[in-house]
N, C-alpha and C positions, 0 to 999 in steps of 0.2 A: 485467487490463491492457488498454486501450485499445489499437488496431491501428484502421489506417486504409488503406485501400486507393486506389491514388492511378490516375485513369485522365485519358484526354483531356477528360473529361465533368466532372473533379472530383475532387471528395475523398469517399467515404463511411466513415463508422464503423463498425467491425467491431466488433459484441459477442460476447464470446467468453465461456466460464465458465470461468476459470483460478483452480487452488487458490492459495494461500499459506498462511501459520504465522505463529505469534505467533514460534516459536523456526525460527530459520535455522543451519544447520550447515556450514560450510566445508569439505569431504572432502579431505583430505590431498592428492590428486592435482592439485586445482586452485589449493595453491599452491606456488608454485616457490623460496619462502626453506626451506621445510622447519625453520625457528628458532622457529617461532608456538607455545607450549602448547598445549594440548588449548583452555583455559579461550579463549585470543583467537580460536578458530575457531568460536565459539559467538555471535550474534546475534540480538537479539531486538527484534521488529517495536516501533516507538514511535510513526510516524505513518505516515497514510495521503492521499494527496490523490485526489479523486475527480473524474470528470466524468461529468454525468451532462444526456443527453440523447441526440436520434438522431442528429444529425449534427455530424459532426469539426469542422465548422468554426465550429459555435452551440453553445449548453450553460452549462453552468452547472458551476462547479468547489466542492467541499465537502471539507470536510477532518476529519479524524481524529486527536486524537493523546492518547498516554495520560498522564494527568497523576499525577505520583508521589505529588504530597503525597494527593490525594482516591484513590487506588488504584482508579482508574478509566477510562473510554475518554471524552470530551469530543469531541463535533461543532461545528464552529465551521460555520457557516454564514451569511454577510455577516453580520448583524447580532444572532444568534443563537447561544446556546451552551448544549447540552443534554448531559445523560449518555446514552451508548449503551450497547446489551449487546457485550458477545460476537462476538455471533452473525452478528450488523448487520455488525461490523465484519467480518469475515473472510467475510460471504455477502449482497455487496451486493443489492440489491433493483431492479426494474426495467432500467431502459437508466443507472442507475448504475454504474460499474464502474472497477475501480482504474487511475489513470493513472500515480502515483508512489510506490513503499512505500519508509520510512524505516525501516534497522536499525542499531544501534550493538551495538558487543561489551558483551556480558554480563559482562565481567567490571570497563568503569570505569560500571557503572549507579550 
């Protein structure tokens, strides 16, 4: 996730190395209906939006998201669209790194 640190001098970008999961899990205690199945507390990552440079306030934004029919990970990049791994997606590379992750419940995929 992108962090920025805000001082009288500016804005710098914080690059940080923070995990994520393709599968996200909602623990009982954080939510407060207590009416959810097991099955609605279960989400699973589908897009990813990325920024990728050194500073907060220039850069370049790239995106990720998995496409059902091709059972794949697709990078959309301005005018570009390639298949990704894995790997890519969950362990950016460089002063790229995740600014917005998209999960929907696993159980209307």
């Amino acid at each position: 996730m992108m962090f920025s640190d805000f001082t009288h001098g500016g804005c710098t970008k914080i690059i940080k190395d923070l995990e994520y999961e393709f599968d996200l899990n909602i623990d009982s205690t954080l939510d407060s209906s207590k009416t959810h199945s097991p099955e609605e507390k279960q989400y699973k990552l589908f897009a990813i939006v990325y920024h990728d440079g050194n500073e907060a306030d220039m850069g370049h934004y790239v995106t990720d998201a998995f496409h059902v029919g091709y059972n794949c990970w697709l990078r959309y990049n301005d005018y570009s669209v390639k298949t990704e791994q894995n790997e890519y997606v969950l362990k950016p590379q460089g002063t790229r790194v995740a600014y917005l992750l998209f999960y929907r419940r696993s159980d209307i995929m």
